[in-house]
PLY file of the C-alpha trace (Angstrom):
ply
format ascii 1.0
element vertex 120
property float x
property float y
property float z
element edge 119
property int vertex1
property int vertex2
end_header
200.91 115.89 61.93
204.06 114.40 63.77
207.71 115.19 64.30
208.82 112.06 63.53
211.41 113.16 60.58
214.66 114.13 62.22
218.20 115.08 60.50
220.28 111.52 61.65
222.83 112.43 64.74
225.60 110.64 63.14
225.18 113.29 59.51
224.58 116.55 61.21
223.71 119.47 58.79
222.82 117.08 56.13
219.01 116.24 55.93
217.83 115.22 52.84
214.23 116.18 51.71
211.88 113.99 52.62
208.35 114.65 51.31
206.83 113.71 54.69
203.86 116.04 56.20
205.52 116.08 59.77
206.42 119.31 61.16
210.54 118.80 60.54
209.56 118.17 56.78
207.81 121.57 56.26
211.01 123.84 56.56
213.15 120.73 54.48
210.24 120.93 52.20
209.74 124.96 52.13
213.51 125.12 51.70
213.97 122.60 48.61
210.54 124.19 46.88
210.33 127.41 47.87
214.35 129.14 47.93
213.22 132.34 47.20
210.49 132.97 49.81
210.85 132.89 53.71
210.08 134.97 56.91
210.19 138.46 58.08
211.58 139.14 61.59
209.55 142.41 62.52
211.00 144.82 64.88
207.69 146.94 65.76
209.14 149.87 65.89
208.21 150.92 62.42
205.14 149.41 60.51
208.03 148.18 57.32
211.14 148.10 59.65
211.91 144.40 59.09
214.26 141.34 58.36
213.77 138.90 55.67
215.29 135.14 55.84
214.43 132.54 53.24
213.53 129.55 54.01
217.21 128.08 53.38
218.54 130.80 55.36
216.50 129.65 58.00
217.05 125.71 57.60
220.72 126.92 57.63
220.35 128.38 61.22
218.84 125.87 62.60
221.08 123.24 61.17
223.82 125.04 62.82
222.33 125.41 66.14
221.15 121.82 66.01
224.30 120.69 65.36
225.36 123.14 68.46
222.54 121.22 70.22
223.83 117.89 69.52
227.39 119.30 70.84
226.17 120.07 74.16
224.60 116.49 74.42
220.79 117.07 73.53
219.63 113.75 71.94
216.32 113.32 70.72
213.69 113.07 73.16
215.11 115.29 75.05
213.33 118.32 76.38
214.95 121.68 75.37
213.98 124.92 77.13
214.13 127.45 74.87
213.74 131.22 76.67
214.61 133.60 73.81
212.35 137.05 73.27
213.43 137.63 69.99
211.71 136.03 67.06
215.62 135.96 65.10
216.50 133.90 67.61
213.57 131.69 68.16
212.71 130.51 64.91
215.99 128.70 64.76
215.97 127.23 67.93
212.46 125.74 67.53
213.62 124.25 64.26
216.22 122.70 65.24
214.23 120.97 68.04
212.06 119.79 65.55
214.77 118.41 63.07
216.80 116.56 65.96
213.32 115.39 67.29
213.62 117.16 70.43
210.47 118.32 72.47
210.88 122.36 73.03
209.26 124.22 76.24
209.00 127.90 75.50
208.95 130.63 78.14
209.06 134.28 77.04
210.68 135.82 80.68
209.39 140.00 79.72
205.76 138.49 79.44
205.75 136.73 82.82
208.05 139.39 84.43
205.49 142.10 83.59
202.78 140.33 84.50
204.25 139.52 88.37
201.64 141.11 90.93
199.34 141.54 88.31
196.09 140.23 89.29
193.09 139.33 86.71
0 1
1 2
2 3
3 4
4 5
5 6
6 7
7 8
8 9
9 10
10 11
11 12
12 13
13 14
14 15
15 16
16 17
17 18
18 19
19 20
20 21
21 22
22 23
23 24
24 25
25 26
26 27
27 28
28 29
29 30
30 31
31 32
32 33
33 34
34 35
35 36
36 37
37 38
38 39
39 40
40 41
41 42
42 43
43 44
44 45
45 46
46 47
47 48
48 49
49 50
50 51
51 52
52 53
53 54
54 55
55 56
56 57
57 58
58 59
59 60
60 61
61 62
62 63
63 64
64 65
65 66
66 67
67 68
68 69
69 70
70 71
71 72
72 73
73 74
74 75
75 76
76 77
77 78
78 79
79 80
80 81
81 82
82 83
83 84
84 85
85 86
86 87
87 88
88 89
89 90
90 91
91 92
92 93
93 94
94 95
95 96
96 97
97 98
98 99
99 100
100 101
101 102
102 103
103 104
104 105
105 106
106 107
107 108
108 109
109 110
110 111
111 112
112 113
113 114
114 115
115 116
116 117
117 118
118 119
């Protein structure tokens, strides 16, 4: 599997489905087949306390934050960092790495910050 497919810089917030098994084409594929079913953001607090997106929803957000990407001058190839905690705001942001073909780092800061002095 490869993340070759990318939404074109010059038509941002237009990809068109391709039927490609790369990792950009499974939301643009989930999205086109599969409207009505998506992703629940979990708050574990309560065992059913949760928030649904569909899979548009989701290609939505990270259309928008790719073209928010592009803004700020990520190109593809470029490495983005991505240090968000919540899984609202990370889905996106990974997606949209994938569609514009950028490479993502992720660093959850509460993880390491609880684990400093910790010794195994």
């Amino acid at each position: 599997m490869t993340t070759t497919q990318q939404i074109p810089e010059d038509r941002p917030g237009t990809a068109t489905v391709e039927r490609g098994t790369d990792l950009a084409g499974l939301l643009l594929r989930a999205a086109a087949e599969f409207p009505e079913h998506g992703v629940r953001y979990c708050s574990g607090e309560r065992a059913l306390d949760h928030t649904p997106r569909t899979y548009p929803q989701l290609l939505d957000d990270s259309r928008r934050l790719l073209d928010s990407l592009r803004a700020a001058g990520v190109r593809p190839g470029r490495v983005v960092v991505l240090l968000l905690e919540q899984p609202e705001k990370f889905l996106p942001a990974l997606w949209a790495c994938l569609l514009g073909g950028s490479p993502s780092a992720h660093w959850f800061p509460s993880a390491t910050i609880r684990n400093v002095g910790q010794r195994s």
